[in-house]
Each structure stands twice: as C-alpha cells, then as structure tokens.
DSSP file (Angstrom, degrees, kcal/mol; ACC not computed):
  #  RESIDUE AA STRUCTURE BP1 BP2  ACC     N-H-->O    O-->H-N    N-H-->O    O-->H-N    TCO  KAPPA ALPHA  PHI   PSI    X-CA   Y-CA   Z-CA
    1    1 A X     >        0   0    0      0, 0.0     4,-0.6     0, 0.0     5,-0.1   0.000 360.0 360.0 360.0 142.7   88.1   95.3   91.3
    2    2 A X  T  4  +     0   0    0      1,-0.2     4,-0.4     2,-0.2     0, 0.0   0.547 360.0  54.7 -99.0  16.2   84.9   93.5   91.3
    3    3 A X  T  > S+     0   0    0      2,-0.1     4,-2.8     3,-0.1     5,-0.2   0.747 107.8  49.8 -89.5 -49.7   86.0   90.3   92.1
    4    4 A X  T >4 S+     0   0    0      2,-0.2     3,-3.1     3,-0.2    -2,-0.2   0.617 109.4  51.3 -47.3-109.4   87.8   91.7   95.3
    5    5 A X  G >< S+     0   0    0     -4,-0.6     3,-2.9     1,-0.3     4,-0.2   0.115 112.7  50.1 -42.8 -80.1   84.4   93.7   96.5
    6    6 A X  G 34 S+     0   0    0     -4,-0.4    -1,-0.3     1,-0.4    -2,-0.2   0.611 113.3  48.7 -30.4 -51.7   82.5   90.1   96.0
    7    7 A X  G << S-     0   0    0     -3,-3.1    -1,-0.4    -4,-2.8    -2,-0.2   0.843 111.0-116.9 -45.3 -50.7   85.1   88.4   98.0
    8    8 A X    <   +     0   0    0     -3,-2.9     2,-0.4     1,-0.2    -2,-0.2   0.913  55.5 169.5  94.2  58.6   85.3   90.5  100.8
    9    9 A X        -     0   0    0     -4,-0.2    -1,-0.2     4,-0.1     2,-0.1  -0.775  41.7-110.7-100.0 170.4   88.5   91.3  100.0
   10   10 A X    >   -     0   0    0     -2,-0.4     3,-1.2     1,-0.1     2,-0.4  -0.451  44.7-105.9 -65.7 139.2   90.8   94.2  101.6
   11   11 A X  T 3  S+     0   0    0      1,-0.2    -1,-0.1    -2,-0.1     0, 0.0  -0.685 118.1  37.9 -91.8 118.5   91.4   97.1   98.8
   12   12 A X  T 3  S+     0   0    0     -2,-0.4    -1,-0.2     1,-0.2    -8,-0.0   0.438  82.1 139.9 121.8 -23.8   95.1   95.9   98.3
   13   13 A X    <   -     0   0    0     -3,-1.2     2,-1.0     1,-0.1    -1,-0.2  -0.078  44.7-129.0 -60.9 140.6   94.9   92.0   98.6
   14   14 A X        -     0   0    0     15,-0.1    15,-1.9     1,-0.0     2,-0.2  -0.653  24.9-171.0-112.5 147.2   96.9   90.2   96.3
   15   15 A X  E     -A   28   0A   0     -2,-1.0     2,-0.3    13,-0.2    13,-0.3  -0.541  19.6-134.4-123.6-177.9   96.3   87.6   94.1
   16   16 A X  E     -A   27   0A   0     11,-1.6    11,-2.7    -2,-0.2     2,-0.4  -0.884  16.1-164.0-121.1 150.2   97.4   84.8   91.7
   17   17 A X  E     -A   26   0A   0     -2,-0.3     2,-0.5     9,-0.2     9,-0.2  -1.000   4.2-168.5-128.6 136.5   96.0   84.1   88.5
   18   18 A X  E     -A   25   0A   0      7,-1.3     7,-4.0    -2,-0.4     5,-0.0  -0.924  18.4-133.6-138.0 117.8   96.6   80.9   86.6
   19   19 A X  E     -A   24   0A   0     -2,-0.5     5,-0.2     5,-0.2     2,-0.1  -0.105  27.7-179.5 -51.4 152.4   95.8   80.1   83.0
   20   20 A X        -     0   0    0      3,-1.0    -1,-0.1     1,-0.1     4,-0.1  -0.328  44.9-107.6-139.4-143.0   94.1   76.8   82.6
   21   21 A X  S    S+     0   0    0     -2,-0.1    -1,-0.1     3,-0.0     3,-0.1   0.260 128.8  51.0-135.7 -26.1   92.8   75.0   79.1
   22   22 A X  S    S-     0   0    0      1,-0.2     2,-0.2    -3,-0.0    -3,-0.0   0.635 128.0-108.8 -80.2 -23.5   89.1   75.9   80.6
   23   23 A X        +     0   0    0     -5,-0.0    -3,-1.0     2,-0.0     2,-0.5  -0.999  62.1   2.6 134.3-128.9   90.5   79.6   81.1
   24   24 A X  E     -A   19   0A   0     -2,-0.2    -5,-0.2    -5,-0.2     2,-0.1  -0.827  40.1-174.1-134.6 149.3   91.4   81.4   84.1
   25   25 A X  E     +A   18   0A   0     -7,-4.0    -7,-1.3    -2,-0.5     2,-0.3  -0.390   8.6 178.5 -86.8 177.5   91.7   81.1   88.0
   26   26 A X  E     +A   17   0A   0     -9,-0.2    -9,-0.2    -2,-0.1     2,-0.2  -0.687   4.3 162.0 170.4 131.5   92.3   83.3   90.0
   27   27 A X  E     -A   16   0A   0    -11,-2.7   -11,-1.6    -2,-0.3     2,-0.2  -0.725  46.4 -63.0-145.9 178.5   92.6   83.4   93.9
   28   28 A X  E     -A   15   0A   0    -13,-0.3   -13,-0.2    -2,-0.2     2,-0.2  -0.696  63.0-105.4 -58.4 136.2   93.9   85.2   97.1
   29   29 A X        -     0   0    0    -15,-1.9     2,-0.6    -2,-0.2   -15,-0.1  -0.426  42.6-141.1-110.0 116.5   97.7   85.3   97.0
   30   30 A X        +     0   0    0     -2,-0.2     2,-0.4     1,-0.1     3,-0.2  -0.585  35.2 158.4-124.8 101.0   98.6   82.7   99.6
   31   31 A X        +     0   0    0     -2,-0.6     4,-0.2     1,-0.2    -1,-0.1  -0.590  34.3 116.0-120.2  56.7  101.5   83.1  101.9
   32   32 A X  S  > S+     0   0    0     -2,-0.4     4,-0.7     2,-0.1    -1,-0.2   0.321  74.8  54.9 -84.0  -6.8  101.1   81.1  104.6
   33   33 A X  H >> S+     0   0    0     -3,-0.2     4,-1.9     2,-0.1     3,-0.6   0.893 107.0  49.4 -65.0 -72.6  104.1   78.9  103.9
   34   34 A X  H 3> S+     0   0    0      1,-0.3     4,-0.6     2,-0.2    -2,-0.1   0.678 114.1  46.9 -56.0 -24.8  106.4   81.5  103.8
   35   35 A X  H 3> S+     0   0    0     -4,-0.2     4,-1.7     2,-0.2    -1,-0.3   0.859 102.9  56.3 -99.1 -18.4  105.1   82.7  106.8
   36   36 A X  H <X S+     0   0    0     -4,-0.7     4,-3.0    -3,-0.6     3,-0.5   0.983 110.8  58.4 -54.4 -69.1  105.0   79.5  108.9
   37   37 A X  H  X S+     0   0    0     -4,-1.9     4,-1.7     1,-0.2    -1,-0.2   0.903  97.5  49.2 -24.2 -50.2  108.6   79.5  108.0
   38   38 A X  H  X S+     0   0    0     -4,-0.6     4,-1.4    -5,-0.3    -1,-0.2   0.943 105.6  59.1 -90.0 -12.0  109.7   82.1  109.1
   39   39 A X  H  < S+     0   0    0     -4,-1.7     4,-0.3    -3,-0.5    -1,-0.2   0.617 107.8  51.3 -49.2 -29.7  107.9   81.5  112.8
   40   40 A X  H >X S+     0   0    0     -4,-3.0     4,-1.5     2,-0.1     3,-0.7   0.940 109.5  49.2 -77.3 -35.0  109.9   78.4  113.0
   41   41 A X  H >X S+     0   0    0     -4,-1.7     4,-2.4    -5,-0.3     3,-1.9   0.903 111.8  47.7 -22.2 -84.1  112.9   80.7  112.2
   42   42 A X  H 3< S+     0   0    0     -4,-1.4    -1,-0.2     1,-0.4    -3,-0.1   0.421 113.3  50.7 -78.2 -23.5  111.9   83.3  114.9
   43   43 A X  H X> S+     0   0    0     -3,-0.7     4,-1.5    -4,-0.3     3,-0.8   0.763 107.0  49.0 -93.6 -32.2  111.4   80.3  117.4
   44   44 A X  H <X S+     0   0    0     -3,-1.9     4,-1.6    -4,-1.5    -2,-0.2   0.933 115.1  49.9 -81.6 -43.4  115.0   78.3  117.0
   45   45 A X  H 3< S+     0   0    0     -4,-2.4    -1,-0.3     1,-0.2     4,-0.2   0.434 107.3  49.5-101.5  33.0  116.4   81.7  117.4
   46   46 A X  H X4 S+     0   0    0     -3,-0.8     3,-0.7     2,-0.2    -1,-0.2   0.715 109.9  57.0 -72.8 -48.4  114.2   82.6  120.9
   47   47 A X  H 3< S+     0   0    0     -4,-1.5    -2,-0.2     1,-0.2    -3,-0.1   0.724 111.7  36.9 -22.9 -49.4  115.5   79.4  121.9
   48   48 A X  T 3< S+     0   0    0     -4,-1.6    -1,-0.2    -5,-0.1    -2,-0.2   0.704  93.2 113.0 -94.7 -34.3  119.2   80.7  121.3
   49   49 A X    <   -     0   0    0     -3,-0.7    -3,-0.1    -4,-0.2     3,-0.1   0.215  48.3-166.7 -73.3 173.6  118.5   84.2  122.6
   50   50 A X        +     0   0    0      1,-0.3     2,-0.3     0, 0.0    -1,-0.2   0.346  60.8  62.1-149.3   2.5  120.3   85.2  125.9
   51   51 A X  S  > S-     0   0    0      1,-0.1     4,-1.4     0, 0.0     5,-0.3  -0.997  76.8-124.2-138.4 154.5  118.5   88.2  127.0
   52   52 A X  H  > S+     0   0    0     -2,-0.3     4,-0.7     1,-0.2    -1,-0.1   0.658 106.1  58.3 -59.4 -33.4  115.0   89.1  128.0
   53   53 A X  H >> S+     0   0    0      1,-0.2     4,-2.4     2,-0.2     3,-0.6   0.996 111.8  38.5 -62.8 -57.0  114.6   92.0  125.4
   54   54 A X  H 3> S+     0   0    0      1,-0.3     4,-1.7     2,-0.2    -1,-0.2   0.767 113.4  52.5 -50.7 -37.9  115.3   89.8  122.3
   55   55 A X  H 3X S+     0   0    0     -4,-1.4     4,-1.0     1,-0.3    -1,-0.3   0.719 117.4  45.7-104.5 -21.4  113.3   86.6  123.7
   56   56 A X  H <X S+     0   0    0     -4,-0.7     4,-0.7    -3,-0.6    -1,-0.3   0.935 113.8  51.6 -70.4 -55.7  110.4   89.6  124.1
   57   57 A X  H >X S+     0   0    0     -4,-2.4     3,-2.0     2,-0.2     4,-0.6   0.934 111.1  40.7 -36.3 -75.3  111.2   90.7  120.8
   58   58 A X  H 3X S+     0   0    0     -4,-1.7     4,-2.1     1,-0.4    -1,-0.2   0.450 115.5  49.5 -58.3 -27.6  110.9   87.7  119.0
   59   59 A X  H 3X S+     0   0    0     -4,-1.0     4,-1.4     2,-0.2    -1,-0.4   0.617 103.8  54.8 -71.5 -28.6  108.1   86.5  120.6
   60   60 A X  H <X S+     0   0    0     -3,-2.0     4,-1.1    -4,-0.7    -2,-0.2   0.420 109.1  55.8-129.3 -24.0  106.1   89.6  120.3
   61   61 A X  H  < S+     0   0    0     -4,-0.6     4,-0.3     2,-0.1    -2,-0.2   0.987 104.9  51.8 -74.5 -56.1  107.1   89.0  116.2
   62   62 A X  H >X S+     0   0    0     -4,-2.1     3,-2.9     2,-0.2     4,-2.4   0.944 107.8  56.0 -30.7 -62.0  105.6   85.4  116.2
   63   63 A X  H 3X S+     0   0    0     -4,-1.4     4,-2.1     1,-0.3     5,-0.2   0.933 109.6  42.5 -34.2 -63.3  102.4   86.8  117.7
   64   64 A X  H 3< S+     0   0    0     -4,-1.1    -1,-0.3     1,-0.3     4,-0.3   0.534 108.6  54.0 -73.9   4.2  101.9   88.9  115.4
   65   65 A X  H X> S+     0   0    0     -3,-2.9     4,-0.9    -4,-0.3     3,-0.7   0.746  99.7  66.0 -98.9 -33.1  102.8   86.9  112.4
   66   66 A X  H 3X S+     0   0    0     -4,-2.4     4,-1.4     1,-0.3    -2,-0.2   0.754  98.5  59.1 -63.9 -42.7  100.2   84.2  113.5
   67   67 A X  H 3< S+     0   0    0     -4,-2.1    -1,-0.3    -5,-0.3    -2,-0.2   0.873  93.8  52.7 -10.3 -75.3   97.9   86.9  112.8
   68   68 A X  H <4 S+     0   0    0     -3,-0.7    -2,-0.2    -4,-0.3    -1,-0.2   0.949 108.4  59.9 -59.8 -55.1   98.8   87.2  109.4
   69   69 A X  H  <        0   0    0     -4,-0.9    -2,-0.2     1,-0.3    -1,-0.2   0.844 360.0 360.0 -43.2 -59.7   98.0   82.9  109.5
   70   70 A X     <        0   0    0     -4,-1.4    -1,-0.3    -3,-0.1    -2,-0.1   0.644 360.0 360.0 -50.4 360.0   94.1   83.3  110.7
C-alpha cells in the first residue's frame, strides 16, 4: 500500500478509515487504550500474586506490552 511505504509503516500495520463530508481519513490503527488497560490488569494481579514465577511472569508481560506503547 502506498500510503503505508510513505508512512514508514510495517507491511501489516493496521489502520482505520473514517468517511468525513470532505472525504476520507485514514490513520494507524490505535490501540494504546486497550493496551494500557490491560497493564493495569496485569499489575492489580502481580500485586495479588503469591509466588515468584507468576510475579516474574506478569511482569515480564507488562514489559513487553509497554513496548507495544512507544
């Protein structure tokens, strides 16, 4: 897609398009809500956890979802 190559986007990104009365937009698919969510999720229940694997686990999930955020 030749917006994507112009972008810089990753072959795969996804995006939204939204009809307007001027025509159409159309932008990076943006999940950074959904994913902030689910890091607070992932934090209440490290909080709750009761052994070293899980609190490892879970932690080691945030990280990498934070990622996903830059």
């Amino acid at each position: 897609m030749e917006v994507g190559r112009t972008q810089k986007w990753e072959h795969g990104t996804l995006v939204e398009m939204f009809a307007t009365d001027d025509g159409i937009t159309m932008r990076k698919y943006q999940e950074s809500e959904k994913v902030h969510q689910v890091i607070v999720g992932l934090e209440e229940a490290k909080l709750k956890a009761k052994d070293v694997d899980t609190i490892q686990s879970l932690q080691a999930a945030m990280e990498y979802l934070n990622t996903k955020l830059q």
